[in-house]
MMTF fields as JSON, N, C-alpha, C and O atoms, coordinates in Angstrom:
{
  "mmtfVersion": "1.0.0",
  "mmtfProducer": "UNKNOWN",
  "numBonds": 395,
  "numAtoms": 396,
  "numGroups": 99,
  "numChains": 1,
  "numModels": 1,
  "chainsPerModel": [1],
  "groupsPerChain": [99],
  "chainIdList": ["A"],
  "bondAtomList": [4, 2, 8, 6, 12, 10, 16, 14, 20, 18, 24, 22, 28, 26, 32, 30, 36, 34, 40, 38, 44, 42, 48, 46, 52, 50, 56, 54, 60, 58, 64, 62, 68, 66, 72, 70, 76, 74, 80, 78, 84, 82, 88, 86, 92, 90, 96, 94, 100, 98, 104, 102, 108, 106, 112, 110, 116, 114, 120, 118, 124, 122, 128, 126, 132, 130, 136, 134, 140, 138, 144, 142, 148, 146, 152, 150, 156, 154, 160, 158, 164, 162, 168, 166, 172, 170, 176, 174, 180, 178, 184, 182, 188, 186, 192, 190, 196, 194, 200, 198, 204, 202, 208, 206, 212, 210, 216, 214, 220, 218, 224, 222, 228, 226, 232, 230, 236, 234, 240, 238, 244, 242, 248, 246, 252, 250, 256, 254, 260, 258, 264, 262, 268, 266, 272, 270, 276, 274, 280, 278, 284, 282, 288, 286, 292, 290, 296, 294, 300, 298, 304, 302, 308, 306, 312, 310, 316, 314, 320, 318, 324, 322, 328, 326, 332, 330, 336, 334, 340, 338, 344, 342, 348, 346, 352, 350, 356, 354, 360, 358, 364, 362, 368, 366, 372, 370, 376, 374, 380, 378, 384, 382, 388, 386, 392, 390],
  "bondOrderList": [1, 1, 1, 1, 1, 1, 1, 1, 1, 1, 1, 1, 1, 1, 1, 1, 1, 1, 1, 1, 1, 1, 1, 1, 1, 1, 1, 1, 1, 1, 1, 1, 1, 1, 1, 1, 1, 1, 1, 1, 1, 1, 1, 1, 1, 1, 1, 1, 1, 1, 1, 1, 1, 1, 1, 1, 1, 1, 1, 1, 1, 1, 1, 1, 1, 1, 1, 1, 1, 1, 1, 1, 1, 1, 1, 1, 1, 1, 1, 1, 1, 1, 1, 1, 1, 1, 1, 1, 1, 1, 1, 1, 1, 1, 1, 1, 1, 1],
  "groupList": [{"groupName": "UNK", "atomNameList": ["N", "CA", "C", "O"], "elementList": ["N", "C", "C", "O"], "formalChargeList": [0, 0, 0, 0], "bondAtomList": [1, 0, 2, 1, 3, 2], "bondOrderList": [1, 1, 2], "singleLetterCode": "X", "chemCompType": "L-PEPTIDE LINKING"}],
  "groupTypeList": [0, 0, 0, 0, 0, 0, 0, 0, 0, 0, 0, 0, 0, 0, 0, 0, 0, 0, 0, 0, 0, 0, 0, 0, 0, 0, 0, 0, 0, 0, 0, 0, 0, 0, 0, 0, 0, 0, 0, 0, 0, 0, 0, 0, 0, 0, 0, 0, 0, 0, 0, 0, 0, 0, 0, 0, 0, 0, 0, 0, 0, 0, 0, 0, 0, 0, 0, 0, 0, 0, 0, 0, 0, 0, 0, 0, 0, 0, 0, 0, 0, 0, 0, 0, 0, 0, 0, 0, 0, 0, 0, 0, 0, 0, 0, 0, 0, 0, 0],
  "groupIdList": [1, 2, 3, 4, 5, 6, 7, 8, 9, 10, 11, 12, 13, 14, 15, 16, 17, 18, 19, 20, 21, 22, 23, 24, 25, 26, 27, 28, 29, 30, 31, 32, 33, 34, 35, 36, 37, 38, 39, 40, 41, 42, 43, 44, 45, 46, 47, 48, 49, 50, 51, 52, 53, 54, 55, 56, 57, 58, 59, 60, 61, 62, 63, 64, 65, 66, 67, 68, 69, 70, 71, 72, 73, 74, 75, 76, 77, 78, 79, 80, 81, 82, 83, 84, 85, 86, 87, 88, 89, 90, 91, 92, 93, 94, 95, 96, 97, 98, 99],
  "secStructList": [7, 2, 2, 2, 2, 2, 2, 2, 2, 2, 6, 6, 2, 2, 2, 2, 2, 2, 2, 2, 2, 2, 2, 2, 2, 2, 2, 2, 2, 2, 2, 2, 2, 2, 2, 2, 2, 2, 2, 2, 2, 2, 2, 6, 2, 2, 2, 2, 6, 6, 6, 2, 2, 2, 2, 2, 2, 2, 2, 2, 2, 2, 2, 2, 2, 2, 2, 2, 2, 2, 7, 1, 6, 6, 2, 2, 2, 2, 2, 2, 2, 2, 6, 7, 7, 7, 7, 7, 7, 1, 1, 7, 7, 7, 7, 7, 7, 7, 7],
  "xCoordList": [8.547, 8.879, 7.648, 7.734, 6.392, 5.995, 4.881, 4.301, 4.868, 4.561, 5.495, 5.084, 7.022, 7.53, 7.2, 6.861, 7.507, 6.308, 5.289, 5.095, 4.31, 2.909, 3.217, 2.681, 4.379, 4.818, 5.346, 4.871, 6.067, 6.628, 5.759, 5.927, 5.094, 3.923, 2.988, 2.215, 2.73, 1.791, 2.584, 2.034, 4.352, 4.895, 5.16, 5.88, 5.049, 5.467, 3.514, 3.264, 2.651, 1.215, 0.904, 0.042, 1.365, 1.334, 2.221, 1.853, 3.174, 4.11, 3.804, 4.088, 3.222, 2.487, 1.298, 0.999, 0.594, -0.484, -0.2, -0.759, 0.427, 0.91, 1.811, 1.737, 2.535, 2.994, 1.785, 2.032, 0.756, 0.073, -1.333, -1.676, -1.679, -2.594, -1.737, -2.214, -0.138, 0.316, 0.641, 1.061, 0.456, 0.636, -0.653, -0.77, -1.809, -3.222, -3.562, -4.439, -2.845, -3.51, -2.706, -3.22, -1.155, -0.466, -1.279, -1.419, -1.853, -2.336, -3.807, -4.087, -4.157, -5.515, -5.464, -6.013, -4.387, -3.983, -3.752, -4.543, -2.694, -2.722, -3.72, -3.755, -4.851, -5.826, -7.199, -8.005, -7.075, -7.943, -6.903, -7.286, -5.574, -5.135, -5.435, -5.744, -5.324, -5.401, -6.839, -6.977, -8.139, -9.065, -9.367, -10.471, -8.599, -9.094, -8.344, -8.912, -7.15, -6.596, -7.328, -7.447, -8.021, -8.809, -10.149, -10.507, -10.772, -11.886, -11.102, -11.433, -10.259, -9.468, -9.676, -10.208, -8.876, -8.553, -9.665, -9.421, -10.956, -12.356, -13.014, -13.853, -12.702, -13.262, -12.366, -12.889, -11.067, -10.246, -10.425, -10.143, -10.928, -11.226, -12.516, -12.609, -13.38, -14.888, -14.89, -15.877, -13.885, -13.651, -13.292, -14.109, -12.376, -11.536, -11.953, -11.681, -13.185, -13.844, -15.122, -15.953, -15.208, -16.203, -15.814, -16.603, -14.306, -14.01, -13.213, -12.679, -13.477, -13.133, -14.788, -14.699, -15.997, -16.613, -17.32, -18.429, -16.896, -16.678, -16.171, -16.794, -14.468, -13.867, -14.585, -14.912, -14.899, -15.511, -16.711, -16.792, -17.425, -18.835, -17.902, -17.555, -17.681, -16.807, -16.33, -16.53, -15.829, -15.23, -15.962, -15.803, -16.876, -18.108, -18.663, -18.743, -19.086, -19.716, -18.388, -18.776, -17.417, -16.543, -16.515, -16.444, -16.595, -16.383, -17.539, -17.584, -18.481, -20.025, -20.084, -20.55, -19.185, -19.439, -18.007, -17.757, -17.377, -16.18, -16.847, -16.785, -17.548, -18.441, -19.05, -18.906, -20.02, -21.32, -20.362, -20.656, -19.383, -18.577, -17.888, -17.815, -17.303, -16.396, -17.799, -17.379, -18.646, -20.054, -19.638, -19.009, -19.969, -20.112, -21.203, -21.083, -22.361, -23.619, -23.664, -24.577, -22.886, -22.976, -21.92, -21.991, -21.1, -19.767, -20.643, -20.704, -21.383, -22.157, -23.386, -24.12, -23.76, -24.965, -24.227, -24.463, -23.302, -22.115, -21.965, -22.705, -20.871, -20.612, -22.248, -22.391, -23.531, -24.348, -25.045, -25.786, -24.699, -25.602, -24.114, -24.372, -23.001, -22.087, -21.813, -21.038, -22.705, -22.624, -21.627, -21.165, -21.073, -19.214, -19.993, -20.742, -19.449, -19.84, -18.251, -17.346, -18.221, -16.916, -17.646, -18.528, -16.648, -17.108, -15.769, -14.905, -16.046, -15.099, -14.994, -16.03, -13.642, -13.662, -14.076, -14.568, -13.818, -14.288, -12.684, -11.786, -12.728, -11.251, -10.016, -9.613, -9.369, -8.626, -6.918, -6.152, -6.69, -5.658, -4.378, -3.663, -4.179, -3.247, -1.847, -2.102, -0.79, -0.268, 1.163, 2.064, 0.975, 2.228, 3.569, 3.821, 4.405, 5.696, 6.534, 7.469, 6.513, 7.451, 8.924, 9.278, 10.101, 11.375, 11.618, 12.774],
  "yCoordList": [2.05, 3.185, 3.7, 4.317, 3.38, 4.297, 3.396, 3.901, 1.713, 1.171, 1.163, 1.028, 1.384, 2.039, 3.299, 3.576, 4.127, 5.625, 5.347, 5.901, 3.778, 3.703, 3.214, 3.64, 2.049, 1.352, 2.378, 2.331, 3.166, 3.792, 4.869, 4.99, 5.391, 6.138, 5.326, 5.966, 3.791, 3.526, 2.98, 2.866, 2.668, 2.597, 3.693, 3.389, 4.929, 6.246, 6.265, 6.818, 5.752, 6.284, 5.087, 5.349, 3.916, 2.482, 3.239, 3.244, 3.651, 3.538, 5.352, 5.562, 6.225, 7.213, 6.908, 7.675, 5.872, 5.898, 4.856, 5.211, 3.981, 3.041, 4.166, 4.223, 4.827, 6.115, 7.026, 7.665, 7.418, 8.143, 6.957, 7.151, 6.268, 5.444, 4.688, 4.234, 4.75, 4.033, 5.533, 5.476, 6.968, 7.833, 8.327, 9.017, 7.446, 8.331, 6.781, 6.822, 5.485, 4.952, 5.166, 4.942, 5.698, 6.451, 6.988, 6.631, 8.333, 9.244, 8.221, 8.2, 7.848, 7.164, 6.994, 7.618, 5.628, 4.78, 5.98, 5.872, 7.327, 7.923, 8.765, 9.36, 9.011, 9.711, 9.041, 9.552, 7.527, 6.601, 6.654, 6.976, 6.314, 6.094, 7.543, 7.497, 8.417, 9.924, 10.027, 10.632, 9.253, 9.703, 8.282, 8.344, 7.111, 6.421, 6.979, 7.272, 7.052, 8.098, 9.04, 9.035, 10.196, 10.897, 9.951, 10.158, 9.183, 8.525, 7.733, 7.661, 7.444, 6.838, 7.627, 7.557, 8.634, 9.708, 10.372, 11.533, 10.171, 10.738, 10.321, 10.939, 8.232, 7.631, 7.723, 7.54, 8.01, 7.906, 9.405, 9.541, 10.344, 11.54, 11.364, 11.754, 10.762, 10.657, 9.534, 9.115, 8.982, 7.678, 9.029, 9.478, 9.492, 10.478, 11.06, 11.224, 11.61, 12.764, 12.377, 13.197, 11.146, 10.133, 9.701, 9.628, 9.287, 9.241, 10.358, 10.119, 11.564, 12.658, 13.283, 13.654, 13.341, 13.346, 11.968, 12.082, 11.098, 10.277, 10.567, 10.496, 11.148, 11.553, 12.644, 12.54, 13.884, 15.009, 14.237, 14.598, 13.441, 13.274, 12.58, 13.334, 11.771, 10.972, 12.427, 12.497, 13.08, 13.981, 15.004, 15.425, 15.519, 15.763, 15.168, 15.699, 13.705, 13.038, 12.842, 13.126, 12.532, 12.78, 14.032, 13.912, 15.164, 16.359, 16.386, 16.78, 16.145, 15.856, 15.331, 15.75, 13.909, 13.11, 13.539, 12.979, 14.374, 14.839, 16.109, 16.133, 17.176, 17.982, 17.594, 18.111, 16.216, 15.848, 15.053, 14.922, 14.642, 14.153, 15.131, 14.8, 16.579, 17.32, 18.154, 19.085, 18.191, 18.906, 18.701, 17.677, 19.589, 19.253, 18.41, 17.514, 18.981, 18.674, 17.187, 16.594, 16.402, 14.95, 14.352, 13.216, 15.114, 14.325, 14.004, 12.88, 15.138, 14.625, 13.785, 13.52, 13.431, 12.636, 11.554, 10.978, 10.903, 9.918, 9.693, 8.945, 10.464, 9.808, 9.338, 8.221, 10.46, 9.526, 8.309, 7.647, 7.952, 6.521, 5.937, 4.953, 5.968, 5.156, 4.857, 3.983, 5.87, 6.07, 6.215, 5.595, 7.246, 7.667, 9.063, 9.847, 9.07, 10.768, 11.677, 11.743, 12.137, 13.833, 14.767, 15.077, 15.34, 16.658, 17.305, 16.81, 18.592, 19.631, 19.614, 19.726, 19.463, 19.686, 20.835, 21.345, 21.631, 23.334, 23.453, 24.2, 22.426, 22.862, 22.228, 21.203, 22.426, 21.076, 21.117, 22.076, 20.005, 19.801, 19.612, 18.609, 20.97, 21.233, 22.553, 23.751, 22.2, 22.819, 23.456, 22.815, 24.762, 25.381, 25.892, 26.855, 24.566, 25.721, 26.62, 26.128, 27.923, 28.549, 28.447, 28.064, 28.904, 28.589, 29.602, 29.913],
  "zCoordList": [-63.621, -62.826, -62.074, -61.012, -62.75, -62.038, -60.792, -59.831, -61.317, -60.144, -58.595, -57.443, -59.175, -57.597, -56.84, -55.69, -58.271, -57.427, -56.399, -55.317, -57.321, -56.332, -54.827, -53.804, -54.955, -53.851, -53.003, -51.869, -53.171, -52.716, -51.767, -50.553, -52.322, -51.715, -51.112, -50.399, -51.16, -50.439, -48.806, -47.71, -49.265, -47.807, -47.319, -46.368, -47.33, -47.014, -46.349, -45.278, -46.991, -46.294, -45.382, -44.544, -45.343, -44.732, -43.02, -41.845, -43.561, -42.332, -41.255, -40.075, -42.177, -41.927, -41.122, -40.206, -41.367, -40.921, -39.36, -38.322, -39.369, -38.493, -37.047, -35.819, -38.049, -36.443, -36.361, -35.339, -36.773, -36.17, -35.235, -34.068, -35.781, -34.782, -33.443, -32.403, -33.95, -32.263, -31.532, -30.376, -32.193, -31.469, -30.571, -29.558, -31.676, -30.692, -29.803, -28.94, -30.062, -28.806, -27.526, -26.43, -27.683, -26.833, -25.505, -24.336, -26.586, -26.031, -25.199, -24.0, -25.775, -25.267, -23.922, -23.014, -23.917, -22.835, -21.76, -20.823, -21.625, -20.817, -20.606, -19.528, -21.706, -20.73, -19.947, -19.169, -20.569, -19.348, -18.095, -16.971, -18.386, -17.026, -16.078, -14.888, -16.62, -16.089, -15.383, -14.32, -16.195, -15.682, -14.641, -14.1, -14.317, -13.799, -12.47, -11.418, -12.695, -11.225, -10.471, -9.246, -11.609, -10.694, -10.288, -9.128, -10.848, -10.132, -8.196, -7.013, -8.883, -7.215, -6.091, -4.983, -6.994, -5.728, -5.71, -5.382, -5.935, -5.347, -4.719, -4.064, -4.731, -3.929, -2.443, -1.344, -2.633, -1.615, -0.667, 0.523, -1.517, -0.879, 0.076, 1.24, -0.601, 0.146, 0.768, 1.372, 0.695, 2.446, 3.274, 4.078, 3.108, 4.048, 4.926, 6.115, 3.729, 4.465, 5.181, 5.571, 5.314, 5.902, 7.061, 8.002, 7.177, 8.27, 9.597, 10.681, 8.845, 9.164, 9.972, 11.142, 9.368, 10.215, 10.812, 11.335, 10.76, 12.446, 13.317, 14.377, 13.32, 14.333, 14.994, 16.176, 14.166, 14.737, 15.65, 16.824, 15.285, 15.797, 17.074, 17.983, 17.099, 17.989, 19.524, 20.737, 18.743, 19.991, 20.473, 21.619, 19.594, 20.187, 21.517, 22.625, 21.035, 21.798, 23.202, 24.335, 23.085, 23.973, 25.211, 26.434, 24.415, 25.183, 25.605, 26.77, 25.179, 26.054, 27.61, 28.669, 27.053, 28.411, 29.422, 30.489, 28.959, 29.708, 30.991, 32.22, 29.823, 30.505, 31.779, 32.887, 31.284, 32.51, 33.608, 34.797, 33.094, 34.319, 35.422, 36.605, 34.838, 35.446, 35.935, 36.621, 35.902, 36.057, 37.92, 38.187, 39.033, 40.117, 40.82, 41.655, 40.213, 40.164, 39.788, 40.363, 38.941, 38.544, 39.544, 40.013, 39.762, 40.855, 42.015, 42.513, 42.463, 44.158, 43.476, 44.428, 42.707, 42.325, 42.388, 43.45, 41.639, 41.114, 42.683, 43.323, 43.247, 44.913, 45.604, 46.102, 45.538, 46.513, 46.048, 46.774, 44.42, 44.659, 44.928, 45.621, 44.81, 44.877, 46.778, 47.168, 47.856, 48.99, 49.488, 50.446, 48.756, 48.969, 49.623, 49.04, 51.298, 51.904, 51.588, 52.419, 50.593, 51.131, 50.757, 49.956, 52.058, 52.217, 53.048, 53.772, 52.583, 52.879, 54.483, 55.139, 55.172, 56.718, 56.633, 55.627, 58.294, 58.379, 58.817, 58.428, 59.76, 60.357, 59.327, 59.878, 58.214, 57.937, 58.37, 58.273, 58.775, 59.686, 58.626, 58.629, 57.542, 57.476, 58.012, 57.882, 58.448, 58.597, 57.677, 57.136, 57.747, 56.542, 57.371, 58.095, 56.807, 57.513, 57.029, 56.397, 57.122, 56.727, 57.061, 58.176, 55.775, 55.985, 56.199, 56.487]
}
């Protein structure tokens, strides 16, 4: 009798112990996966934000050369090496008809 007592208690601490270690590698497995997610999404953040200021620098540099182009001062420089002459008539030969 009382070697079943022992058996008995050692499958009650056998099968005790077997649900609590598949409960903590459970837990394990989801908190590597948890922390390998956030490592992702930090590398995926700091691409982002890497290519976020490219764009800025990018349109910067854009609105720069938009500026020196719409500049007047670069338009008549631009036409005289290109040896393009305009210029404003005095007289210009439009006429408005009223209805």
């Amino acid at each position: 009798m009382r070697i079943r007592n022992i058996k008995n208690k050692v499958n009650f601490f056998t099968i005790k112990s077997i649900v609590l270690m598949t409960a903590i590698c459970v837990v394990a497995v989801f908190y590597v996966r948890q922390h390998f997610a956030i490592i992702q999404l930090g590398y995926k953040i700091k691409k982002d934000e890497l290519k976020l200021e490219r764009l800025l620098d990018d349109k910067a540099r854009m609105e720069l050369v938009i500026s020196r182009l719409e500049s007047p001062k670069n338009i008549n420089k631009l036409l005289a090496m290109a040896n393009i002459d305009l210029s404003l008539r005095k007289n210009p030969k439009v006429v408005i008809i009223r209805s």
